[in-house]
N, C-alpha and C positions, 0 to 999 in steps of 0.2 A: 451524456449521463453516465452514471456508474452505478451500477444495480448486479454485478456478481464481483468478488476479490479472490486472491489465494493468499494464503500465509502458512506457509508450512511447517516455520521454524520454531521451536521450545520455547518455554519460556524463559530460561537464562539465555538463550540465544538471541535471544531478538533484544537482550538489554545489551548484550555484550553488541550486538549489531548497534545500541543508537549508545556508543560511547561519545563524548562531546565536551569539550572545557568551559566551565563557567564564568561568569565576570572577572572573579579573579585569577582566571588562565590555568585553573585547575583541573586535570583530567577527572571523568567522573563517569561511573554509570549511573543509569536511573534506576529506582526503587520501583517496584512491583506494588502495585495494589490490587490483593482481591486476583490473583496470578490462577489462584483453582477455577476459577469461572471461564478461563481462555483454554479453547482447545483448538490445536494447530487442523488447517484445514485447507484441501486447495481446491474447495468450492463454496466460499462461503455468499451465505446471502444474506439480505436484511432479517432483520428481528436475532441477529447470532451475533455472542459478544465478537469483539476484537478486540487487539491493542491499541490506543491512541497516546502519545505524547503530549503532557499537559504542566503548567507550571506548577511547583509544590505549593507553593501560593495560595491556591485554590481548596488546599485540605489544611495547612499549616500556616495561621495569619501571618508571625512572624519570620517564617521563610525568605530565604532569598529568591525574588521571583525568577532568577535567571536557573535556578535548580528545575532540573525535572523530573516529574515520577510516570509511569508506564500504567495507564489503569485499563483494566477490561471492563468497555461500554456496550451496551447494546445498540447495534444498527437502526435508527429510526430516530429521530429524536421526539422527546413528548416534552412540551413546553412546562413549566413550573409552573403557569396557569390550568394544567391543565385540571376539572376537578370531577371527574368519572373516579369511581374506585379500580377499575379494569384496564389499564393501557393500551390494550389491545383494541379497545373500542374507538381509539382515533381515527375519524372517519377520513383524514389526508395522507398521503405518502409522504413521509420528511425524511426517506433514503439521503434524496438528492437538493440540493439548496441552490437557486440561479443564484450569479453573483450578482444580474444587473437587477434583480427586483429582491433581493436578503433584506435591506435596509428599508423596504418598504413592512413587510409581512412580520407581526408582534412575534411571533415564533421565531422566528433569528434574529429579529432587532433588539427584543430584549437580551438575550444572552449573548451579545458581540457587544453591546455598550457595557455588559457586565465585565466583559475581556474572557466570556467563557468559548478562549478557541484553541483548539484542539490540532495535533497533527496524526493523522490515521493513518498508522503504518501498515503495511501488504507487500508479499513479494510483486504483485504486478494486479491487474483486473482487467476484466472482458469485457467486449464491445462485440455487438451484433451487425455485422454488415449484411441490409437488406438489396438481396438484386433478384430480378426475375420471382417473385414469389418466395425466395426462398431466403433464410437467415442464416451466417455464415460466420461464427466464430472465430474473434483473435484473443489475442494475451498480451497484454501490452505494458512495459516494466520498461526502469531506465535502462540505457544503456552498459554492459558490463566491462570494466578497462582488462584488459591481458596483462595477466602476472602469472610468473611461473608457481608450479605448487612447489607449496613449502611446506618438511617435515614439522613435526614438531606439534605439540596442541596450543592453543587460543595464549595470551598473556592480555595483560593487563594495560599496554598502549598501542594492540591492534585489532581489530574486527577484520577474522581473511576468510570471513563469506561474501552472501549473495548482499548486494548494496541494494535495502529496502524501497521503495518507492514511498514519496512522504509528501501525501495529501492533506490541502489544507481542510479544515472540518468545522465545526461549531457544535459544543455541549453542552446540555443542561442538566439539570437535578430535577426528576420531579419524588415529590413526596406524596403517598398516599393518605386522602384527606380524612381516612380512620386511623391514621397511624401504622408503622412498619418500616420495613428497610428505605432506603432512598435509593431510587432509580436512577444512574446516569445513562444515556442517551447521548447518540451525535447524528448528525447529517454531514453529508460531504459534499464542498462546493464546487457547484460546475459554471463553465464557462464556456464561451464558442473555443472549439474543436479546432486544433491548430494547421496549418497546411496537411503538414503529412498524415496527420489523421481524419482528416474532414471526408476521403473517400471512404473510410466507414462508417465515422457516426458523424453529427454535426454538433456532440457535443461531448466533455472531455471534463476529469477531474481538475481543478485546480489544484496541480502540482508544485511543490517547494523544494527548490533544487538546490544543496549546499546549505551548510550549516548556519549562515549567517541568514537567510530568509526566515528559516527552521529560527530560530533564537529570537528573530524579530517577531516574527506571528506569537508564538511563546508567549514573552514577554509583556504581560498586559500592563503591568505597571510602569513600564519606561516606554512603551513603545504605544498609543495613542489608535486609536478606533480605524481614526482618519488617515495614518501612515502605513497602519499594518494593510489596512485594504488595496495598498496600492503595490502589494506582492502580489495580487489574485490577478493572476493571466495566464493565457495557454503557455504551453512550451514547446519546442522543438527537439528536446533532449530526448527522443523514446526510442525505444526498439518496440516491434510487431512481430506477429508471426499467427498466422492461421493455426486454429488446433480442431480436436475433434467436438461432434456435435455430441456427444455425451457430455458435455460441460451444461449443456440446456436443461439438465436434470441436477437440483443443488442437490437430490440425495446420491449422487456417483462424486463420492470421494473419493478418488484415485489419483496417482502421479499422470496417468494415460491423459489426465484435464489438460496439462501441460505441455504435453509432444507436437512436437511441430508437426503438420500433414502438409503433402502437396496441394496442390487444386487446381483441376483440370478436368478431362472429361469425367473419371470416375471421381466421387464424394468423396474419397479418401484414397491414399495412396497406402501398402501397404506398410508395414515399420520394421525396416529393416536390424539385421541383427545384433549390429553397434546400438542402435537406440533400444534393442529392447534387452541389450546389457546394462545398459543405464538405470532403464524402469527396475530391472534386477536391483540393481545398487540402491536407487532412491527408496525401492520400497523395502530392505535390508538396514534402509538407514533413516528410517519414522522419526518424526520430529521427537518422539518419545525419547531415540537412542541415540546415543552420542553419537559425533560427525567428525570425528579428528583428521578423517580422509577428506575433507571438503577441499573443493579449487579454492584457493584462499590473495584475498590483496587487502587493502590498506582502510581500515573506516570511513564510512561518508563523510562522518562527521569530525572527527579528527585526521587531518592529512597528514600523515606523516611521513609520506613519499607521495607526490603527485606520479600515478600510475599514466603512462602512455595510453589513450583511445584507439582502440581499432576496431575495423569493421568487424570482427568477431567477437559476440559477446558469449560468457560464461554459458548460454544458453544452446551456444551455438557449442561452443568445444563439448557440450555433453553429449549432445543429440547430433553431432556430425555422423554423415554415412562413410561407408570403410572407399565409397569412390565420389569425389565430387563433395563439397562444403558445404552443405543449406545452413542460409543465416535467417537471422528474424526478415522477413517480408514486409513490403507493402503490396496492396493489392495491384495486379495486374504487372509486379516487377517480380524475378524470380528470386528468392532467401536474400533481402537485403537487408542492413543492420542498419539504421535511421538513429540520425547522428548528427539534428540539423541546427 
């Protein structure tokens, strides 16, 4: 399942982050819709907007469906049947959507025959590992490739931040049956929980990895109900890393959601002084304020140097200690970056 996110990054941030070329090979960012309603956050939960990538299609009939605009939804989805005046009155969770029963359930069957699917951007989201009575938080984001930092601020055919995580999702509109704004809404699809994650949960976003997956889900008008579904499976591609149990609480917004912790005999290990120069830096540099000092490489979505993988992700060169390398973990292995 996926029931907490982070997204930290601004809102021109996160457009310059899903830079992408359209059918006709055109570099492009995506248009903001409704950009005041999204506030960066690295503990977000249901019912609080976020950013989702969707076709322009969807608001502009004559659009090219392979364009895309960046809208802020609310976490939960409420079906366009639905006819309470209150949305909040929905008596189901529709955080999370299984992929092997979506196609049965009028709540995501009507809006995936409609092509209303969505891709929900997040730097990464947690997962609770239950052992012994107790619940054990990680963070879990793609992998991040090593590239040297580069002077200079952002242009116009790179994205040299953090490489988004890009869950597949399913949207609706509902409208209220007295009249008023129109609600959009998404759920995120989950699926069984891929090897390397299955020792914490046994179930896991349906992740979309590269831009051509990304373009296919999109795409409702070229790309078929029946075809796109056959992108929804686990993946191997992640990094982990245990963080602290203050994540358990979605009102502690802090960087501190994000630190990697040991685990071992004490709950926590304590944070050493490299990492908590970092928390310095991350909280000096708010999604609010510009980031020109960011570790920087190449867009997800447009490759325009394929970056070498290493077992050191972005996450790791922040939060490295001044002796010894902690990388993202799997459970019961010490800081390893999962890369599979």
């Amino acid at each position: 399942m996926c029931g907490r996110t982070a997204c930290a990054l601004g809102a021109d941030r996160i457009r310059r982050a899903c830079m992408y070329r359209d059918n006709h090979g055109r570099t492009r960012q995506p248009e903001w819709r409704d950009a005041d309603k999204y506030s960066p956050s690295y503990n977000k939960s249901p019912q609080s907007n976020s950013p989702v990538l969707v076709s322009r299609r969807h608001f502009e009939k004559d659009a090219d469906s392979s364009e895309r605009v960046i809208a802020a939804m609310r976490w939960g989805l409420v079906p366009a049947w639905f006819r309470e005046a209150d949305p909040s009155k929905m008596q189901y969770k529709t955080s999370n959507c299984r992929s092997d029963t979506m196609m049965e359930k009028l709540s995501y069957k009507g809006p995936l025959i409609k092509g209303r699917r969505c891709v929900v951007l997040a730097d990464g989201f947690y997962e609770w590992q239950q052992h012994n009575g107790k619940k054990q938080p990680y963070f879990i984001y793609f992998p991040q490739p090593k590239q040297e930092m580069a002077d200079g601020k952002d242009d116009d055919e790179e994205w040299k931040g953090w490489r988004l995580l890009t869950m597949a999702g399913i949207f609706d509109c509902w409208e209220p049956p007295d009249g008023g704004d129109a609600l959009y809404t998404y759920t995120i699809i989950t699926v069984d929980a891929s090897k390397g994650l299955s020792d914490i949960h046994n179930r896991m976003p349906a992740i979309l990895d590269g831009d051509e997956a990304i373009r296919k889900w999109l795409d409702f008008t070229e790309v078929s109900t029946q075809e796109a579904l056959r992108l929804i499976h686990s993946t191997e591609n992640i990094a982990f890393h245990p963080v602290s149990t203050i994540v358990n609480n979605s009102r502690n917004n802090t960087p501190e959601c994000l630190v990697p912790i040991g685990l071992g005999p004490q709950t926590e290990t304590k944070v050493s002084t490299s990492s908590k120069m970092m928390l310095d830096w991350v909280k000096n540099k708010s999604p609010k304020k510009e980031e020109d000092d960011l570790p920087r490489w190449s867009s997800q979505f447009v490759q325009i140097t394929a970056p070498k993988r290493t077992s050191a992700g972005l996450m790791h060169q922040w939060l490295k200690k001044e002796e010894g390398d902690p990388c993202a973990k799997k459970p019961k292995t010490q800081w390893t970056d999962f890369q599979f």
